[in-house]
C-alpha positions in Angstrom: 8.0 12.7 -23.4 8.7 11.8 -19.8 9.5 7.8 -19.8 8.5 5.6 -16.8 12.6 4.5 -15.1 11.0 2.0 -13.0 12.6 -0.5 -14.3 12.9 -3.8 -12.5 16.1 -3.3 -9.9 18.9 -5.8 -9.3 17.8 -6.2 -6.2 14.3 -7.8 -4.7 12.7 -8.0 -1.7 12.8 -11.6 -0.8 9.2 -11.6 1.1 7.3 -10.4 -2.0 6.3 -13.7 -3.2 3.9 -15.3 -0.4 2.1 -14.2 2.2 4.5 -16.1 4.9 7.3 -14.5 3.8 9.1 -12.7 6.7 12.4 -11.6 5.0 11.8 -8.1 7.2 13.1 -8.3 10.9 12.9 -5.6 13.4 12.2 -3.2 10.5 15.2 -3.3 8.9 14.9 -2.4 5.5 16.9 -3.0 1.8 15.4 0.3 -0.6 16.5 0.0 -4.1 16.7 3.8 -5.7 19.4 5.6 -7.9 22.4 6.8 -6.3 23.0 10.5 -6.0 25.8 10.5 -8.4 24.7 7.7 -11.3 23.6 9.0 -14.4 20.4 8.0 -16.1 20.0 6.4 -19.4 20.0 9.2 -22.2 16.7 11.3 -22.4 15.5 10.2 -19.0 15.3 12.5 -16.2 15.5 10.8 -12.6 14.4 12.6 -9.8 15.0 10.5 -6.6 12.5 10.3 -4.0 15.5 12.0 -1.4 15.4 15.0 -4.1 11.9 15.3 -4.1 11.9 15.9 -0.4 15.3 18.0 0.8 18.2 17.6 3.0 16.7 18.6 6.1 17.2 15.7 8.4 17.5 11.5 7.9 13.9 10.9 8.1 10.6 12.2 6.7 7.2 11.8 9.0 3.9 12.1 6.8 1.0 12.7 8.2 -1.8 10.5 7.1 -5.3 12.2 7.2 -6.4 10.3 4.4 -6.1 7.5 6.9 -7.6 6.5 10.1 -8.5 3.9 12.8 -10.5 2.1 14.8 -9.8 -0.1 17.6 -11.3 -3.4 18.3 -10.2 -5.4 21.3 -12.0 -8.4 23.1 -12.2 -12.5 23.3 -13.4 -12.8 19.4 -11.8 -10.5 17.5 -9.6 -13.1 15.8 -12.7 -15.0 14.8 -14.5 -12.0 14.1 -11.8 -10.9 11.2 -11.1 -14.1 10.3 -13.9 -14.5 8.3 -14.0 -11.1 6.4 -10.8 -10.2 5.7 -8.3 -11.9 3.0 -5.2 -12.8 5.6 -4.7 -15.1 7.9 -5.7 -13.5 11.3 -3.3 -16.7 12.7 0.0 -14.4 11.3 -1.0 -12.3 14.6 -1.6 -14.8 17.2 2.0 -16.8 16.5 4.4 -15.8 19.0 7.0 -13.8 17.7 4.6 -13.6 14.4 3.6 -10.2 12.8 2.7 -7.3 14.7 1.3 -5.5 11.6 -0.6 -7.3 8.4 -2.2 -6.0 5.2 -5.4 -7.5 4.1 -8.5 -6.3 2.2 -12.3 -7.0 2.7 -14.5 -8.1 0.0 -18.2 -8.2 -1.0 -19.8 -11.7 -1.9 -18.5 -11.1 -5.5 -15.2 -11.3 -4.3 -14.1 -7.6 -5.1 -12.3 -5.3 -2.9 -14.3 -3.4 -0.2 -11.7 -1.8 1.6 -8.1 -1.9 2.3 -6.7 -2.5 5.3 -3.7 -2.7 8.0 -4.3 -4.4 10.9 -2.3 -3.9 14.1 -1.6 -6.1 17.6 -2.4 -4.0 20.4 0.0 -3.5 22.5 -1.8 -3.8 26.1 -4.1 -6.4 24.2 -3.3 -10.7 24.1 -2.5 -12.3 21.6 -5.6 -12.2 19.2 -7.7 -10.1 21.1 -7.5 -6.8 19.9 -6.2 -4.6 16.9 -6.1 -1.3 15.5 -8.0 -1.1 12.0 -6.4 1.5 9.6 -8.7 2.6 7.1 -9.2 5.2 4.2 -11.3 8.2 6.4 -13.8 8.4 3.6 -14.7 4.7 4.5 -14.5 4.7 8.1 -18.1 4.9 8.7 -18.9 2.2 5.9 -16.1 0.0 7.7 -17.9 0.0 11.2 -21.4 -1.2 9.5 -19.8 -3.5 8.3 -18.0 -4.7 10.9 -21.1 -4.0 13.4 -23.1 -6.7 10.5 -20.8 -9.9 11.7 -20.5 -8.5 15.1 -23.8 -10.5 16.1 -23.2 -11.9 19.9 -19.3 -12.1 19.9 -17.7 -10.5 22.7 -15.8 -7.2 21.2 -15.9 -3.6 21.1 -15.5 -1.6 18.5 -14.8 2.3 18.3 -13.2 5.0 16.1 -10.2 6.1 17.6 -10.4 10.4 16.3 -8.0 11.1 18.9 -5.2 8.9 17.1 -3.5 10.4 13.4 -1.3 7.9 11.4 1.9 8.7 10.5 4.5 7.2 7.7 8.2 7.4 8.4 10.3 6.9 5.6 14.4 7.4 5.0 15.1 10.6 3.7 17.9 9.4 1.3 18.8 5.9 0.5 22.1 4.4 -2.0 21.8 1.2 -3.5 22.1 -1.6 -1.5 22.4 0.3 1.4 20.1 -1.0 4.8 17.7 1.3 6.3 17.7 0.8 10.7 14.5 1.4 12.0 14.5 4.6 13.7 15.1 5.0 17.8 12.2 6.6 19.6 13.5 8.9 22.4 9.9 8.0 24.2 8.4 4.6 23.0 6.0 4.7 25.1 3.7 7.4 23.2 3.7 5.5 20.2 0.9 3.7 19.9 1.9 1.6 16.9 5.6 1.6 15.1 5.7 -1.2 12.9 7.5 -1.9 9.3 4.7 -1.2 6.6 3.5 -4.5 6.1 3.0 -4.3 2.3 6.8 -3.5 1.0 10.0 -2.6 2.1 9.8 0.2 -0.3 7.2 2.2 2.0 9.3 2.4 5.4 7.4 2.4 8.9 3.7 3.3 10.2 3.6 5.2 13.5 0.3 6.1 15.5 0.7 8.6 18.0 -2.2 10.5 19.9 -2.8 13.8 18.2 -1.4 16.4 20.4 2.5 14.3 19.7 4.6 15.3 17.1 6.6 12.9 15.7 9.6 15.4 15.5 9.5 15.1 19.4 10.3 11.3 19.6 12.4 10.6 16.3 15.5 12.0 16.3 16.7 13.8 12.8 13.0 13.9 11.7 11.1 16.5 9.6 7.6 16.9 8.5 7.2 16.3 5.0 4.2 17.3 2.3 1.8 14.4 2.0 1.5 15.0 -1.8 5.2 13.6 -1.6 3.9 10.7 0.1 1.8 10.4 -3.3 3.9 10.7 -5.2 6.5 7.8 -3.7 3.7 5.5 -3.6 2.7 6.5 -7.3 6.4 6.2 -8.4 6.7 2.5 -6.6 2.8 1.5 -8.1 1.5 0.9 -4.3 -2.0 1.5 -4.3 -3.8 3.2 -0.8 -7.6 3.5 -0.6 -10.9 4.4 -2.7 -9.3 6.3 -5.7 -6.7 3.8 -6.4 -8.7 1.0 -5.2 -12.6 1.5 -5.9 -15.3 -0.2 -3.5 -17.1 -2.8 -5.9 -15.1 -2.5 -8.7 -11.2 -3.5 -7.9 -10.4 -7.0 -7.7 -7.7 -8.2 -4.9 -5.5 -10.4 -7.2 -5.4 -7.6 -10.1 -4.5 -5.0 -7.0 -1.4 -6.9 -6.5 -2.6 -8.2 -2.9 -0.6 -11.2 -3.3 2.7 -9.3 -3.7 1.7 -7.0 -1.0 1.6 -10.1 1.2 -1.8 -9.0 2.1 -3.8 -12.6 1.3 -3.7 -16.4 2.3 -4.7 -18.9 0.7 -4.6 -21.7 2.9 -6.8 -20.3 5.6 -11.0 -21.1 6.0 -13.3 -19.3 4.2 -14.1 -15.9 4.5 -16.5 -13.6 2.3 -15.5 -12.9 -1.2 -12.7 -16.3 -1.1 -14.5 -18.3 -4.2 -13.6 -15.9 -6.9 -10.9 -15.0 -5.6 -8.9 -18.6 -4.8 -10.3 -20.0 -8.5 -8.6 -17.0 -9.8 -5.6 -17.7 -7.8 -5.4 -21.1 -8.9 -5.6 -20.8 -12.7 -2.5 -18.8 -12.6 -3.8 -16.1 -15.0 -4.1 -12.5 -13.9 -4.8 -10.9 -17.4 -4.9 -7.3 -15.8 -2.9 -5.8 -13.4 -1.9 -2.3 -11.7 0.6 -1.0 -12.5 2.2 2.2 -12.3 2.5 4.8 -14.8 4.0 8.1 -16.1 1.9 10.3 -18.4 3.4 12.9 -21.2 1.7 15.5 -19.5 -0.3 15.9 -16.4 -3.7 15.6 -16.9 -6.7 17.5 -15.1 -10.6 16.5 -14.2 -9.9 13.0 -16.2 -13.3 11.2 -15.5 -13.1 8.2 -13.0 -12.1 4.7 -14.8 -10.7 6.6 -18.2 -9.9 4.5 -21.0 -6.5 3.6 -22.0 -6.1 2.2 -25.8 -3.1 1.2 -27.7 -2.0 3.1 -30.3 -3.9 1.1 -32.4 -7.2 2.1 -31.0 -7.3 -1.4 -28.9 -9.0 -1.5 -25.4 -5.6 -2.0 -22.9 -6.9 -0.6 -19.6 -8.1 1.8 -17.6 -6.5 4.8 -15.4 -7.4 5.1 -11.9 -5.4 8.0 -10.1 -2.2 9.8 -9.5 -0.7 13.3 -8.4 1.1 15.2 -11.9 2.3 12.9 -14.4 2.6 9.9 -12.1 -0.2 7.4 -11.3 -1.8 4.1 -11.5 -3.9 2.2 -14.0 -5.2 -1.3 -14.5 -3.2 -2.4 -17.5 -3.7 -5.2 -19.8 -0.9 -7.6 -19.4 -0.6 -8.2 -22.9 -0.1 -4.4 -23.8 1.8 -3.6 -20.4 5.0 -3.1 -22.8 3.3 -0.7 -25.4 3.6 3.2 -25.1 -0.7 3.9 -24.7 -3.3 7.0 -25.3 -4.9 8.2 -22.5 -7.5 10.9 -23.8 -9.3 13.8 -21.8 -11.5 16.1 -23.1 -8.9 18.9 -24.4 -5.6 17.0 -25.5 -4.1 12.8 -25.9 -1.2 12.0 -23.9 1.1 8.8 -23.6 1.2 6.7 -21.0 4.2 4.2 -20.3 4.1 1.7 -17.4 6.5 -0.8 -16.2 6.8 -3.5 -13.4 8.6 -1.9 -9.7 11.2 -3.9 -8.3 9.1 -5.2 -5.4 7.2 -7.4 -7.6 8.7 -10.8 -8.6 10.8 -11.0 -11.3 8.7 -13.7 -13.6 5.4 -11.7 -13.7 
């Protein structure tokens, strides 16, 4: 049985325990994996994320179709964000603040809607105008939305198909080893090229218009199979769009948003806050997600399938993942215990464990 080795790390990333934290500088990065040579405990197999993807060059590009964007720019698109989205739209006014910020919008229950990066544009002020990346699925969803609170302030708002999102990540990283954000041999045709705001773990996002390739402006670069992509954010328990983070049914603190700096709770209100800051405040988050290995991959598992303890107890559900990796909303108090997940032909096990991005007390 294939065991979960994502065990907490010696090393954390200092930033992952408020939303102000800005421990990453000019995308410069810390990434904790195994090195080449170390062995793994006994009866664990390790396969590192630079095995999974070759020796070809230094870095990998991914593109993102899953993903898209849409630009808004003009005088209130601050105020317009401010009050439907969970961060602080302040973090991108400051000067010499963020350039790039995770965040979700919620409903009036206070669960997630969307998930979101936001990104200063470059010909824009301060404030006045950012590019939306979204799950593509949702794209059309996001701009009724946004279009709802629009009412008389003074922004635009368009989706930008001529654009494709792109994830840059080191091809192969030692422990304790820093990570330089890469040169581009022609910044000007990048769009965005920012540090992924939600961990150190998930390298840089790069917009470019359709007809670049990355290859072209990154030096030591090659193309790489989205399904890797995946898989990395599977392995580290990052969560990215609908599957992983259902409209109407996820909630932001159980997502991990606070860890993925991606919410403030000092800022004014904004739709979905109440639930969400008396959670917050209690200090209990009984579920969370987590990631997970499986026995055995698992086909056509039905959306939300139950996870029990080997006991027959109710200890989560499973919400998505490419082979036998995943992620699935586990009950804290069984997050330890090797689990059933069943499908409609065979049982397997499912082990989960806390990635070293998370603080070390949860």
């Amino acid at each position: 049985m294939g065991v979960l080795c994502l065990a907490r790390g010696a090393f954390m990333a200092a930033g992952c325990l408020g939303v102000y934290a800005r421990k990453y500088t000019a995308g410069r990065y810390l990434r904790v994996t195994f090195l080449s040579g170390a062995s793994a405990p006994a009866g664990i197999r390790v396969k590192t994320f630079s095995q999974e993807t070759g020796t070809g060059g230094q870095f990998v590009c991914y593109q993102l179709s899953h993903r898209t964007l849409i630009k808004i720019q003009g005088q209130d698109t601050s105020p317009l964000l401010q009050g439907i989205i969970t961060n602080d739209m302040g973090l991108l006014e400051e000067d010499g603040g963020f350039t790039a910020m995770y965040s979700h919008m919620l409903n009036v229950q206070g669960r997630t809607l969307y998930d979101i990066m936001l990104y200063s544009l470059k010909e824009a002020a301060a404030g006045q105008g950012v590019f939306l990346e979204c799950d593509s699925t949702m794209k059309d969803s996001i701009l009724r939305h946004l279009k709802v609170y629009k009412l008389r302030r003074k922004v635009n708002i368009n989706p930008c198909p001529e654009l494709s999102v792109w994830a840059v990540l080191p091809q192969q990283r030692n422990a304790g080893e820093e990570a330089s954000k890469p040169e581009l041999s022609s910044p000007d045709k990048a769009l965005v090229w920012e540090a992924d705001p939600r961990t150190q773990e998930m390298g840089w996002r790069l917009v470019l218009d359709n007809q670049v390739d990355p290859s072209d402006i990154i030096a030591s670069c090659q193309r790489g199979d989205t399904d890797e992509y995946h898989r990395h954010r599977y392995a580290i328990g990052l969560p990215e769009g609908v599957k992983d983070l259902p409209p109407g049914v996820a909630l932001p603190l159980e997502s991990n948003l606070v860890f993925m700096q991606g919410i403030s709770f000092s800022k004014g209100c904004y739709i979905g806050q109440e639930l969400t800051a008396r959670t917050h405040h209690t200090g209990v988050v009984r579920k969370r997600l987590m990631p997970v290995r499986l026995s055995a991959p698992v086909q056509d598992l039905e959306e939300g399938a139950a996870l029990q303890t080997q006991s027959g107890k109710p200890a989560g559900k499973h919400r998505a993942g490419v082979g036998e990796l995943g992620l699935s909303l586990i009950r804290m108090a069984h997050a330890k215990e090797v689990l059933m997940l069943k499908s409609d032909n065979s049982t397997v096990t499912v082990e989960a464990s806390a990635p070293d991005w998370w603080p070390k007390d949860v």
